[in-house]
C-alpha positions as CSV (number, residue, x, y, z in Angstrom):
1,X,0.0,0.0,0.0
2,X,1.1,3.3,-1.1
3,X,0.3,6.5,1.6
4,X,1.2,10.4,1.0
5,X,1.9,12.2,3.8
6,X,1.9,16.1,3.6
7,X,2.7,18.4,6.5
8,X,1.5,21.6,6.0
9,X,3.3,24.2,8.3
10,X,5.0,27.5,7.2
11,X,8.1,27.1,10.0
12,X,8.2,22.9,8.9
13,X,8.6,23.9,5.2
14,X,11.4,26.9,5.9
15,X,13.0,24.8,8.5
16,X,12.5,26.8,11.7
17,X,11.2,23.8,13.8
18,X,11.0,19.8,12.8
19,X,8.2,18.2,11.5
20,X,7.1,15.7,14.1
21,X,3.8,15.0,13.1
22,X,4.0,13.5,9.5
23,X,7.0,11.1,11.1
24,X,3.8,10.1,13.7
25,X,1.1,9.9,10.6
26,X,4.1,7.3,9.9
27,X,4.0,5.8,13.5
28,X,0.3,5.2,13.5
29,X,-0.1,3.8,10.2
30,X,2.5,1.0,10.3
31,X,1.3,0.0,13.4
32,X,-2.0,-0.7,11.7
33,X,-1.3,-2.1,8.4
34,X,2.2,-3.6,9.1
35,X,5.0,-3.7,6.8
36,X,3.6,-3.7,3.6
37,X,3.4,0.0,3.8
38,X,5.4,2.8,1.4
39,X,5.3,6.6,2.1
40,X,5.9,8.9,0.4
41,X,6.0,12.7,2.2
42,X,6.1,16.5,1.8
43,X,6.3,19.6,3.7
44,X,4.9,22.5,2.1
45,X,4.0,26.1,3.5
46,X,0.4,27.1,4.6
47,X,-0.6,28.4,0.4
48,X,-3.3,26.5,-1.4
49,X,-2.0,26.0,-4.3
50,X,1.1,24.4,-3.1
51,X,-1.3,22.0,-0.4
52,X,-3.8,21.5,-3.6
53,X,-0.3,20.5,-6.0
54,X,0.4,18.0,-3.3
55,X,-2.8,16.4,-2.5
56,X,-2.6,16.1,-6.8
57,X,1.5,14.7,-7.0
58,X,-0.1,11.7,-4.4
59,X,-3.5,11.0,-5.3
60,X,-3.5,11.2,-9.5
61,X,0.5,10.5,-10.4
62,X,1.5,8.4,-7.5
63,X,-1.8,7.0,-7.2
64,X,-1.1,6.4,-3.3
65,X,-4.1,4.8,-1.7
66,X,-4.3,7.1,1.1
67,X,-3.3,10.4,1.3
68,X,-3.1,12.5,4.8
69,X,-2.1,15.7,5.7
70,X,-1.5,17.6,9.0
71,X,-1.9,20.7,9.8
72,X,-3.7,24.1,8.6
73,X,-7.3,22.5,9.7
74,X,-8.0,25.5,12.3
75,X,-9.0,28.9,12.0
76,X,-6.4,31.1,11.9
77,X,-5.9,33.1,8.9
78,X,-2.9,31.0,7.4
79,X,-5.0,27.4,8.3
80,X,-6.3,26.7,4.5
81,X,-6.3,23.2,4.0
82,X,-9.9,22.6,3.6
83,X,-9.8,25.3,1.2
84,X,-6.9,23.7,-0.5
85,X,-9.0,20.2,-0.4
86,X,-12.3,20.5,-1.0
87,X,-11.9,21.3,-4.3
88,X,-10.0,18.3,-5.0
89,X,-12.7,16.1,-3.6
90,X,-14.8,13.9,-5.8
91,X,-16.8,12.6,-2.7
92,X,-16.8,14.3,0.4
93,X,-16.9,11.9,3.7
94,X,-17.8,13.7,6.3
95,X,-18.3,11.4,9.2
96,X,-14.7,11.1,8.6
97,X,-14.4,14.6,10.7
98,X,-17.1,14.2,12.8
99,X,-15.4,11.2,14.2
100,X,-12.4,13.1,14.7
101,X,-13.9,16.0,15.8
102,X,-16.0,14.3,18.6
103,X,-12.4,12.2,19.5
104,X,-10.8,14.9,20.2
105,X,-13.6,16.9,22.1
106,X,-13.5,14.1,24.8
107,X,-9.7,15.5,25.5
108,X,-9.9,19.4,24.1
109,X,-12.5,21.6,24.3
110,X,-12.1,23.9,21.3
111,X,-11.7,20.8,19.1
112,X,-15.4,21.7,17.6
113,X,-13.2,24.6,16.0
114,X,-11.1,21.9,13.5
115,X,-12.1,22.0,10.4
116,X,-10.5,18.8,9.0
117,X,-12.1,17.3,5.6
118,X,-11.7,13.8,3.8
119,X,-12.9,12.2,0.9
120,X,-11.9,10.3,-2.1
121,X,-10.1,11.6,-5.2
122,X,-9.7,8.6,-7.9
123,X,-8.9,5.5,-5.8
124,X,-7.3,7.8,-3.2
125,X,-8.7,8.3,0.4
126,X,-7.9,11.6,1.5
127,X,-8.0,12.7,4.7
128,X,-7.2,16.2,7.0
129,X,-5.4,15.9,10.2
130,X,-5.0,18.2,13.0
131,X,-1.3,19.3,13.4
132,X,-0.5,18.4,16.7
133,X,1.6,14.8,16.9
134,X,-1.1,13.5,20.0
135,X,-3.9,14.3,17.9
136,X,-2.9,12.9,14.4
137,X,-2.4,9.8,17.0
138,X,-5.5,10.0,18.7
139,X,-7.8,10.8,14.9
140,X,-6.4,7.9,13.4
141,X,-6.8,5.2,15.9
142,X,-10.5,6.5,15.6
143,X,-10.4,6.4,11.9
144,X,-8.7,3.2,11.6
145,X,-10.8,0.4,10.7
146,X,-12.7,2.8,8.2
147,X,-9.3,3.5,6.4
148,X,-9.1,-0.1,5.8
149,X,-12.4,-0.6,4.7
150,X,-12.9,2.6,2.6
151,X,-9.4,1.7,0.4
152,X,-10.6,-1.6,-0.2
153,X,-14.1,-0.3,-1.4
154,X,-11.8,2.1,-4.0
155,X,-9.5,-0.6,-4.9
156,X,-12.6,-3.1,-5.5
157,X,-11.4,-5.5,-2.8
158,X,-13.7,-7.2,-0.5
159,X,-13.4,-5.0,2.2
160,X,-13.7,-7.8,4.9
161,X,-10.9,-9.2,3.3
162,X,-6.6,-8.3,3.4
163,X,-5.5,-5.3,2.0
């Protein structure tokens, strides 16, 4: 299985601080699907274009399976990836955020103020994570067993079955 990872952080992409939570979208994944995993990652600076060029590079030329980002789902003025994904989206899944939404609101608050996304693009799933390392953790433990069963429904698979 194939998974794009994209941080989205102005200070990531110019170096000022290390990227720790697409190295834990990393953690989290392999812990679910094992070994047969390949990544493939990018940092890139909170501008839509560059998120929407991204979420493209994975889903429709490296035709990755899954693609997640982290970062930019909030409110501040630079936090655009919803704007940067939506767009992209063929299908829109949005229990997807509500999930992660009502995950997170057991442990923070002001979670209700995410704005994450996901859907599909092609055969892609793609999916918004907060930017924090505990929550990209704690959103896909939640999401989990629908990431397995939403990439076999694109690939055609039986989705009871192995991916």
């Amino acid at each position: 299985m194939k998974i794009g990872r994209v941080t989205i952080s102005d200070r990531a992409s110019a170096g000022i601080y290390e990227d720790r939570s697409g190295p834990e979208i990393e953690r989290v994944l392999c812990e679910f699907f094992g070994k047969v995993v390949k990544f493939e990652s990018a940092i890139v600076p909170d501008e839509i274009p560059l998120i929407s060029a991204a979420l493209r590079k994975f889903a429709d030329e490296m035709q990755c399976d899954l693609v997640v980002t982290t970062g930019g789902t909030g409110i501040a003025l630079r936090d655009v990836t919803p704007e940067a994904t939506r767009p992209l989206l063929e299908k829109e899944l949005p229990g997807f955020s509500e999930a992660m939404r009502m995950q997170s609101l057991a442990r923070v608050k002001t979670a209700i103020l995410s704005r994450a996304l996901a859907g599909t693009r092609g055969r892609a799933l793609v999916i918004n994570l907060p930017g924090k390392p505990a929550a990209v953790r704690e959103c896909l433990e939640i999401l989990a067993p629908a990431i397995r069963e939403g990439i076999a429904h694109l690939r055609g698979d039986d989705p009871h079955g192995k991916i």
